[in-house]
N, C-alpha and C positions, 0 to 999 in steps of 0.2 A: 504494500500500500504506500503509496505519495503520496506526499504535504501536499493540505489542498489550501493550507493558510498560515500564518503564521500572525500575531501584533507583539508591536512593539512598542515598550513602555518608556517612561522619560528615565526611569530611575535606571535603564538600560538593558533589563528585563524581558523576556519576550514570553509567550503565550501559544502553542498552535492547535491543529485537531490532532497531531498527534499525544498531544500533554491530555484531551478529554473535550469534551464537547462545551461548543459555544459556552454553556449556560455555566460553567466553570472559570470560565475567564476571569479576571481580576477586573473589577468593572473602573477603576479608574486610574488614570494616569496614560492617557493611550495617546500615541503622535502620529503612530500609521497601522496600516493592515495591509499586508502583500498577501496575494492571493493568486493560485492556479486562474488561467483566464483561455475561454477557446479560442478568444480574437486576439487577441495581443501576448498570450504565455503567459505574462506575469502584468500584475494589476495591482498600483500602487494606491491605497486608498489614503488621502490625509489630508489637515485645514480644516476639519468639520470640528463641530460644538459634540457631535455624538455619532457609534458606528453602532448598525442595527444589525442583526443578521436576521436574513427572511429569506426562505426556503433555503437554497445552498450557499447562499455568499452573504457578505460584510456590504452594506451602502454605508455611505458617508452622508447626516441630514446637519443641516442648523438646527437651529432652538424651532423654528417653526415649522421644520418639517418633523421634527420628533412628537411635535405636539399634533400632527395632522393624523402621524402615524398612530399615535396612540388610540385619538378621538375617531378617526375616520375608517379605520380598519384595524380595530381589533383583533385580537391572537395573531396576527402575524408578524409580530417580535417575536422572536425568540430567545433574543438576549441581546441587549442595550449595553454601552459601555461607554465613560465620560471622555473627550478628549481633553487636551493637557496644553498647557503654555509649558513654553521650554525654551532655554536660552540656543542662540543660534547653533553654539556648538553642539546640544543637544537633540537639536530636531536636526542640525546635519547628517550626524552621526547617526541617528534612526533610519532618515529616509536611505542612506550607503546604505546600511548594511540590510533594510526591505531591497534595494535595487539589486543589490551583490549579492543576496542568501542561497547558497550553493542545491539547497532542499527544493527550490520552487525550480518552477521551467525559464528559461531565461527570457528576456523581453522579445517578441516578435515583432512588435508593430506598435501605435502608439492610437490610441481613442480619440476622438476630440477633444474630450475635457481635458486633455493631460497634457494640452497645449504648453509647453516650456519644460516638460519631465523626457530626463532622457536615460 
């Protein structure tokens, strides 16, 4: 079995499905979530107030979309997690070593939104 995710935390910590399921996670302190992706290999999620996981994967929402998800479509969080202010050398060092994690598939391509990630 392959990582199908991994988060990484400020305190420098990481999290994946192989350590146990979403709802295990350490719900706070989060800077990013790298994840298996079928379009692009590897899918850097980060910059959000909060990461949700709903059906197989991690979204990144603001404050208003966490509250949309809540009110609007119930049960399909499965597990919420807060994200984290970090000094620059900190969220540097998260987003390396989400882009370099030798466990996920490497990056193929690049999404719209990931406009300036490489």
């Amino acid at each position: 079995m392959s990582l199908r995710w991994r988060i990484y935390y400020r305190d420098g910590g990481t999290f994946s499905d192989m350590e146990g399921p979403p709802s295990a996670a350490p719900g706070r302190g989060v800077l990013c979530i790298a994840q298996a992706d079928e379009v692009c290999g590897r899918l850097v999620v980060r910059d959000y107030y909060a990461y949700l996981f709903e059906g197989d994967q991690w979204i990144g929402v603001q404050r208003d979309g966490l509250e949309s998800r809540l009110f609007d479509f119930p049960g399909s969080i499965v597990r919420a997690v807060h994200g984290a202010m970090a000094s620059e050398r900190e969220y540097d060092d998260a987003i390396n070593r989400a882009l370099s994690d030798p466990d996920l598939p490497p990056k193929s391509a690049r999404r719209l939104h990931e406009i300036g990630v490489s």
